[in-house]
N, C-alpha and C positions, 0 to 999 in steps of 0.2 A: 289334193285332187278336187275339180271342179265336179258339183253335183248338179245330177238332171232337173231339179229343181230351183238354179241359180236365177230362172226368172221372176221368181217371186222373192226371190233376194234382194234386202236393200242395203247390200253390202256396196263400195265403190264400185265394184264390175260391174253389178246390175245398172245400177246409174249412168255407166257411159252409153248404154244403149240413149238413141235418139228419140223424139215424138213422135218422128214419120214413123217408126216403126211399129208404135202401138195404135196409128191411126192414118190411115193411108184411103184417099178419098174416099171420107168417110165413112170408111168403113172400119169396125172397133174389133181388136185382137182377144180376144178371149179362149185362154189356155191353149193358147197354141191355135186355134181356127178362129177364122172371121165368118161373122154374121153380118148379114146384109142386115140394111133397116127391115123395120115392122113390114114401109110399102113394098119390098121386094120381094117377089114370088120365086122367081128366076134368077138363076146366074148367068151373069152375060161368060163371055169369053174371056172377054178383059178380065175380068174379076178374077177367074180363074187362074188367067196368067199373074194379077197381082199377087192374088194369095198362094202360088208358087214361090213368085219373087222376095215375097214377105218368109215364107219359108226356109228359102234359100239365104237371105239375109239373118234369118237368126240361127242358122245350122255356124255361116260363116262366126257370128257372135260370139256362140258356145266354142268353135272351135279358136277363137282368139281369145278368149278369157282361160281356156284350157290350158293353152299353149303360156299366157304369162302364171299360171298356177306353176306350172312347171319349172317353168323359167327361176322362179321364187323356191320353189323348191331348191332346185340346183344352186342358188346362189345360196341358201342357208347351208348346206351342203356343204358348200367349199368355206362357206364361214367358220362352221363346224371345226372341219380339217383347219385350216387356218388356228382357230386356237386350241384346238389338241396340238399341233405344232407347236405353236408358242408355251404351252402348257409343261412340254417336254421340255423345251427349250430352257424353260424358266427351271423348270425340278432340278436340270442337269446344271444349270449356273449356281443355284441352291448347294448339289451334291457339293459342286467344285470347290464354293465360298465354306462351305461346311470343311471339307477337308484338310482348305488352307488355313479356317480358324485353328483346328486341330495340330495343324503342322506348328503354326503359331503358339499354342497354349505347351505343347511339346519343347519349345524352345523356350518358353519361358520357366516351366517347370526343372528342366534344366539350368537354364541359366541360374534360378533361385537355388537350387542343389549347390551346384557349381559356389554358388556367393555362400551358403550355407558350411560347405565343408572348407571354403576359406576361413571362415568367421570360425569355425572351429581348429581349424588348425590354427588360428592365429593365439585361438586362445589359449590352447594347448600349449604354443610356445611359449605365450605371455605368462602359465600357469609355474612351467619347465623353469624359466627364467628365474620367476619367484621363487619358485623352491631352490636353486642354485643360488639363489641371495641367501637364503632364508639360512640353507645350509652351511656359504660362507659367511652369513655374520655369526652363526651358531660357534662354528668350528672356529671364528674369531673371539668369540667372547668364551667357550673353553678355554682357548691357548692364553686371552688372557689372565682369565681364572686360574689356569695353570701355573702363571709367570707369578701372581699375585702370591698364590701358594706356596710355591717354590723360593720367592722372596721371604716369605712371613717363615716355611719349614729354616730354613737357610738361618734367620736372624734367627729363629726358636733355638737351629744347634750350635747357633755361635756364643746364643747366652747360655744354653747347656754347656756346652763346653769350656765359655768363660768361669760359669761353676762350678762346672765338676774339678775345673784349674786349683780354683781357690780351697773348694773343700779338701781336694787331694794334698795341695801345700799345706791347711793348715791340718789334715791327718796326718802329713808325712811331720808337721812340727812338733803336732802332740806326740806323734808316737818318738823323735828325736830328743822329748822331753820326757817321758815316759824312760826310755830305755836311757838316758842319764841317769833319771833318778834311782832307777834298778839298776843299774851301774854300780851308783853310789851305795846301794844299800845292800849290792852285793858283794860289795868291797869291806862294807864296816862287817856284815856278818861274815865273810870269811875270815877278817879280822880278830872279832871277838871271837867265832871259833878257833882259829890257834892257838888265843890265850888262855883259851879256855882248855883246851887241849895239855896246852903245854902246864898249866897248873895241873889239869887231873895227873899230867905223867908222872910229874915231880911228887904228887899225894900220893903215888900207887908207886914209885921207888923208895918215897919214904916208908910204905906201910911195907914193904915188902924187905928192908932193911929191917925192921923192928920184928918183923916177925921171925926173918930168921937170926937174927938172935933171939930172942925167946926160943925159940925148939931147939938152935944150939947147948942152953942151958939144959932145959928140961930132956926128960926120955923122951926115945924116936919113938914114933910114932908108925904104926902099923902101915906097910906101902901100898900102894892102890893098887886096882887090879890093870893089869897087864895082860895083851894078845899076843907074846912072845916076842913083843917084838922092840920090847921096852915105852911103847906109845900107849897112850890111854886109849881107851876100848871110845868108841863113839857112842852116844848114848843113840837107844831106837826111835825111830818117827813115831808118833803118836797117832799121826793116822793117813792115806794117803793124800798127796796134793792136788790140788785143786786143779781142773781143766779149765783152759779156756773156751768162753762158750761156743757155737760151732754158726758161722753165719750163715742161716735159709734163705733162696733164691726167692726173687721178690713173685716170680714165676706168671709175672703180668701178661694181660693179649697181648700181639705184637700186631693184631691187626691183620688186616685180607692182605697177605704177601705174597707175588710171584713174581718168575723171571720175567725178563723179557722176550726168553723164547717161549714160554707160555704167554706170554696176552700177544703175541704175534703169530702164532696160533689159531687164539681161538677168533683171533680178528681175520685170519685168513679164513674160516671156517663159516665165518657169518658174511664174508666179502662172495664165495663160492658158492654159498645159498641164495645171496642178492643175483649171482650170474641163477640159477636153475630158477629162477622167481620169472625173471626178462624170458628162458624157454619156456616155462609154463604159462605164460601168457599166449603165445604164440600159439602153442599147443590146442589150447583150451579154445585158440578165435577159431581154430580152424574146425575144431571138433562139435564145436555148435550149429555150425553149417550143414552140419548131416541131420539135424535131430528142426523138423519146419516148427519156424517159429520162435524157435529157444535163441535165434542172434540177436531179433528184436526186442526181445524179453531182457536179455542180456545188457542190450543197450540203455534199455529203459531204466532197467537196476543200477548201473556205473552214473547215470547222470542224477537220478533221485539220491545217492550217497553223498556226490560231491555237492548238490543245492541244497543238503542237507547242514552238510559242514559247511557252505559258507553262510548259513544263517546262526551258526552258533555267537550267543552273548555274552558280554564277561560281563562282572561282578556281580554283587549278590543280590540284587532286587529279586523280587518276584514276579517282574514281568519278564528279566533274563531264565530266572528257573525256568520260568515256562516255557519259554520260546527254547531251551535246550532241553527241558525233559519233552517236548514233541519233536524235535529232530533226534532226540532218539528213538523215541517211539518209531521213529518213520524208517528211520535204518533198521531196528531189530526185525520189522515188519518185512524189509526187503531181503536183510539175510535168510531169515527163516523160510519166506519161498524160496531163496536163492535151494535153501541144505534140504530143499522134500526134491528137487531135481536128481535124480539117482545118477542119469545117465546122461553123460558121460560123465566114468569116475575116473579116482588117479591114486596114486601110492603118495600119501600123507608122510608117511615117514622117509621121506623122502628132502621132506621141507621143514624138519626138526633137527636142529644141530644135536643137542643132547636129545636121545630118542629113550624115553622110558617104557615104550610096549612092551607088556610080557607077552614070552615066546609066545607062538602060535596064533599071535593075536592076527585080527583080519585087518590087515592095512589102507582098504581102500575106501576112500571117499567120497563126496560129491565136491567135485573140478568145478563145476558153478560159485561155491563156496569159496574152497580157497580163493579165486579169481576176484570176489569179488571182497575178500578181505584182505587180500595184496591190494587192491586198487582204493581201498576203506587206507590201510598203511601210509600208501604214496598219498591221497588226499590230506594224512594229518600231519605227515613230513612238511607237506609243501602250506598248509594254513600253519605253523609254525613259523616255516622260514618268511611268509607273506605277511600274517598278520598280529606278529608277536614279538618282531625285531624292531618297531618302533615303540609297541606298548606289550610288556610284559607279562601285564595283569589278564591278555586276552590270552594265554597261554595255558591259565588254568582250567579253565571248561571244555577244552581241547583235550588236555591230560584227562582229566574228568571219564570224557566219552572215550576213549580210546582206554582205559581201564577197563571202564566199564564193560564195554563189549568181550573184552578178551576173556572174562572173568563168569562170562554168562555161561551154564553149562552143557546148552544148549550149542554150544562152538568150541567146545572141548573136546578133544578127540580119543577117544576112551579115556577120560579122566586128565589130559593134559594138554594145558593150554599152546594154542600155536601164538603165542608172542611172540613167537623167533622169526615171525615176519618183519616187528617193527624192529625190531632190535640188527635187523639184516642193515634196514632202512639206514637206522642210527649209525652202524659201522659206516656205514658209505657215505653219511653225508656227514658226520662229525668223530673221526676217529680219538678224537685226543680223552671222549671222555672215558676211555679204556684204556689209558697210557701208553697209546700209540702217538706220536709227536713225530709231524710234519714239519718237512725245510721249508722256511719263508725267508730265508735269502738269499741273495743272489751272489754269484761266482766273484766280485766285489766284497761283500760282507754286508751291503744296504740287505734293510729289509723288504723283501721283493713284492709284499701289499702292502708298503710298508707307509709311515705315519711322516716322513722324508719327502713325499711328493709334492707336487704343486699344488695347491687348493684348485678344483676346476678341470683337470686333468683327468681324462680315462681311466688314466691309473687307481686316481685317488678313488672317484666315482665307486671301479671297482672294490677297493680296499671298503670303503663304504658300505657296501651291500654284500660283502663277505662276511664283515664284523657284525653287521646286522641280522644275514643268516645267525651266524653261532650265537649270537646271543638271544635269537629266539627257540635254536636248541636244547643250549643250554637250560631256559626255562621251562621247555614246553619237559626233559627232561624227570629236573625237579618234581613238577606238575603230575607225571607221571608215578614215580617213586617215593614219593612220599603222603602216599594215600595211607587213611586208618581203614584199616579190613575191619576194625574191631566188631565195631554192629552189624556184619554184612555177615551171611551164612555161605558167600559165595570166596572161594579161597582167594586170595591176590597174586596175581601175575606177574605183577613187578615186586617183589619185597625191598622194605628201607634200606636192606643192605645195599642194596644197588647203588644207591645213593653216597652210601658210606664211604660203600669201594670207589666210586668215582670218583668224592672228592680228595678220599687218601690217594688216587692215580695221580691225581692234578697234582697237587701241592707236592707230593714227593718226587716231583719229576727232577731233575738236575738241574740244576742250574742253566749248563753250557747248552741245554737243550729244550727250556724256555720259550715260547714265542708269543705275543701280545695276542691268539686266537687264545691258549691257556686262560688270559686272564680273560677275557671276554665270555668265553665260557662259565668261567668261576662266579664270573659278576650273572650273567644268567640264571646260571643256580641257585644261587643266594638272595639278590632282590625278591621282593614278594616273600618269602619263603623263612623268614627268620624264627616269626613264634613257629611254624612248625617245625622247624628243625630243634630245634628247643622241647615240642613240647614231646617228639619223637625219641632224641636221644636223651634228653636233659640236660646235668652238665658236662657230660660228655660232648654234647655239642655245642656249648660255649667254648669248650676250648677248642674245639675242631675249628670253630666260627676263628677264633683268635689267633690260631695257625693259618688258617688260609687268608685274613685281612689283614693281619701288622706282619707276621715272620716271614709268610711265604715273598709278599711283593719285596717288601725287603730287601730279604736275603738273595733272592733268585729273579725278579724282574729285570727282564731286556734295558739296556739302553740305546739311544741312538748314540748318532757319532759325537757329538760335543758331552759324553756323557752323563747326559740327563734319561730320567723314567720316560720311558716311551709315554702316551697318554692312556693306553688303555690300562696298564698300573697304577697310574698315578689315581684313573677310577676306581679302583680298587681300594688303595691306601685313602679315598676320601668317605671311602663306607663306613668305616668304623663313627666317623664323625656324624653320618646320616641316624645312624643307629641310635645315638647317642641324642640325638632332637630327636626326633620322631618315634623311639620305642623307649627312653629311656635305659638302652642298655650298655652299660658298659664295659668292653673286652679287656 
């Protein structure tokens, strides 16, 4: 806005004003009114009308300077607007490019995903591939190992048998030499016994001629006594005869013996507990659900168990101790909150096959527990079946914890242990090591996982990872069952007879009823596990070893059709040989 003092301003407006207007004949403008010179007294008329004029001409001045103030105004104005328009304008082309970078970086993040989970599947196949190499050169360089074997057993009983040929002709010559010469020398002594005979008879007719002449001569002789009957009296025993002695039964063990309708039984019995194990789970999720809080808690416990067990280490360093006495630590810690949960409980005896409570005892427990030592069970079934059918040796620190815990008496339930969880396990997922034996052939006669398939085939794959299961049951077994209680003040849950009994199951099975999971199992058992079974039974258990590695494959391993040893016997029949480098023991 234009101010009432713009004419002392020497901004540009002031400037456009004229010189007539600050001096108009001669007369000078000062603040707005004109003064006449010094000599004028008077104002004329004129004057008056000029210094109207003069008036008038700077009212019009101020109001034209007013008027471009304005004008200037308004135009910053719309300049103004003008770039708040543009300003917007520009934010919103900003927003857009912004957006489109995003959509962009969105497409490339993806597409890198996208390239990423190629690159991994590719290598996953690439990974796949190699282990199917890896597997068929393995499973090529066994079968030639096998054929190499088979060759070398073959010449080994061809020269045995060339041997035993020759030993036997030249025992059958000695002895055809032998029995001549006894021949002969039973010939001359029957011989000279006749002659010798027949000379005594002829001495004992003569002496017998002479003598009765002589009593003929001489007086008779007083006659001997007589039973009436004209025969000599028999003279009496002297004392009685001798018995023969009486032979005592050697009255040996015969060993853990039952039928088959007892271990089909008691394998139905622990199969009916595995079914009420699958309700009790069910039971238990739903019954959590009532009690705020106890599902998440719940869930929190099942997953600390099983990251427990999958950090367990095998062998015996001291950094595996450690890393498995804290994942015990960490389970006994989960159980023992699990067993202060009261509520909701359940009837324990329920989930004991053999039930030892005395009468009146109170059967009910905390359902949090069991659950989550059913779910402890299935965790160490399945790190067996996982991570113990390609190395055995990881099987023992699994047996280990899984002892362990059962054994603690804090999970005892009045005084007896609920093992008959895993033991349920064991029925279902490996029945043979109870002398139950499954059909693995087919309506054919092939064996139906059988060692006959293709290399590379489903079949085989599966036969693969069957034999692999049982052979990490088989150890994880062992691992179990032949723990020393001795130093432990806590009773043992599995005792060695278990072990016992299993492998008298195994080995005594029949023949006609044999299937290469037997041996697979058997070899499970037994790998790793030699000094202690040695130092468990003693030598009791070298001969158990020597039954179940030379007599049983033997006598009773499967063959395929060309009748040769399936391979997983022939593994078997190659331990004795392992044993023999690496322990020095010989069976």
């Amino acid at each position: 806005m234009s101010s009432p003092f713009r004419a002392f301003d020497r901004s540009p407006s002031s400037q456009r004003s004229t010189p007539s207007r600050n001096l108009f004949n001669g007369v000078k403008r000062v603040n707005g009114y004109h003064r006449s010179p010094r000599n004028a007294i008077n104002d004329s008329p004129s004057r008056q009308i000029l210094e109207e004029f003069s008036l008038m001409l700077l009212n019009d001045d101020r109001n034209f300077r007013s008027s471009l103030d304005e004008q200037a105004a308004a135009q910053s104005r719309l300049h103004i607007e003008a770039l708040d328009r543009a300003l917007a304008k520009h934010e919103s082309v900003r927003e857009s490019a912004e957006r489109a970078r995003e959509r962009v970086e969105l497409e490339l993040e993806r597409e890198r995903r996208r390239l990423e989970a190629e690159e991994r599947r590719a290598i996953e196949e690439a990974r796949r591939k190699l282990e199917e190499q890896r597997l068929a050169e393995e499973r090529k360089r066994l079968e030639e190992q096998q054929a190499r074997e088979e060759a070398q057993r073959k010449e080994e009983a061809l020269k045995r048998q060339q041997d035993e040929a020759k030993r036997k002709a030249e025992a059958e010559r000695q002895q055809q030499e032998e029995a001549k010469a006894q021949k002969e020398r039973q010939d001359k002594e029957e011989a000279d016994r006749k002659a010798r005979q027949d000379a005594e008879a002829k001495q004992r007719a003569q002496q017998a001629e002479n003598e009765r002449q002589t009593a003929a001569s001489q007086a008779p002789a007083a006659a001997p006594q007589t039973n009436g009957t004209g025969l000599s009296r028999p003279s009496p025993l002297s004392g009685p005869a001798a018995s023969a002695p009486a032979q005592a039964s050697a009255n040996l063990p015969q060993g853990l013996v039952s039928s088959n309708d007892e271990r089909e039984a008691a394998h139905n019995a622990y199969l009916d507990l595995h079914k009420r194990l699958k309700q009790m789970r069910e039971h238990v999720s739903n019954e959590v659900k009532k009690v705020p809080g106890l599902k998440d808690k719940l869930s929190d416990w099942r997953r600390s168990i099983k990251k427990c067990l999958g950090q367990l280490s095998k062998g015996t360093s001291q950094e595996a101790k450690d890393t498995n006495k804290r994942a015990t630590v960490e389970i006994t810690k989960t159980l023992d909150a699990a067993a202060q949960v009261s509520e909701p409980s359940i009837d324990i005896t329920a989930f004991l096959v053999q039930n030892h409570q005395p009468p009146g005892a109170n059967t009910q427990g905390p359902a949090c527990l069991l659950f989550l030592l059913n779910h402890f069970v299935k965790n160490i079934i399945n790190q067996l079946v996982v991570g113990s059918g390609d190395d055995l040796k990881a099987a023992d620190s699994i047996g280990v914890l899984a002892v362990t815990i059962f054994a603690r008496p804090q999970y005892l339930f009045n005084g007896q242990s609920l093992i008959d969880l895993l033991w349920a396990k064991y029925h279902k997922a490996c029945p043979v090591l109870f002398g139950i034996s499954g059909n693995e052939r087919t309506r054919d006669g092939r064996i139906r996982l059988g060692w006959l398939m293709e290399p590379g085939s489903n079949t085989f794959i599966a036969q693969q990872q069957h034999y692999e299961r049982m052979s990490g049951l088989g150890a994880g077994f062992a691992a179990i069952t032949l723990r020393d209680f001795s130093r432990s003040k806590n009773a043992n849950p599995a005792p060695n007879r278990l072990y016992w009994e299993s492998l008298a199951r195994i080995t005594n099975t029949p023949a006609q009823a044999t299937t290469p999971t037997h041996f697979i199992v058997l070899k499970g058992m037994v790998s790793n596990y030699v000094p202690r079974i040695i130092n468990t039974f003693g030598s009791a258990g070298i001969a158990a070893l020597r039954h179940a590695l030379i007599l049983f494959p033997n006598e009773k391993g499967p063959t395929d059709e060309k009748g040769r040893k399936v391979p997983a016997v022939t593994a078997v029949l190659a331990m004795p040989m392992v044993l023999q480098r690496e322990l020095h023991l010989t069976l």
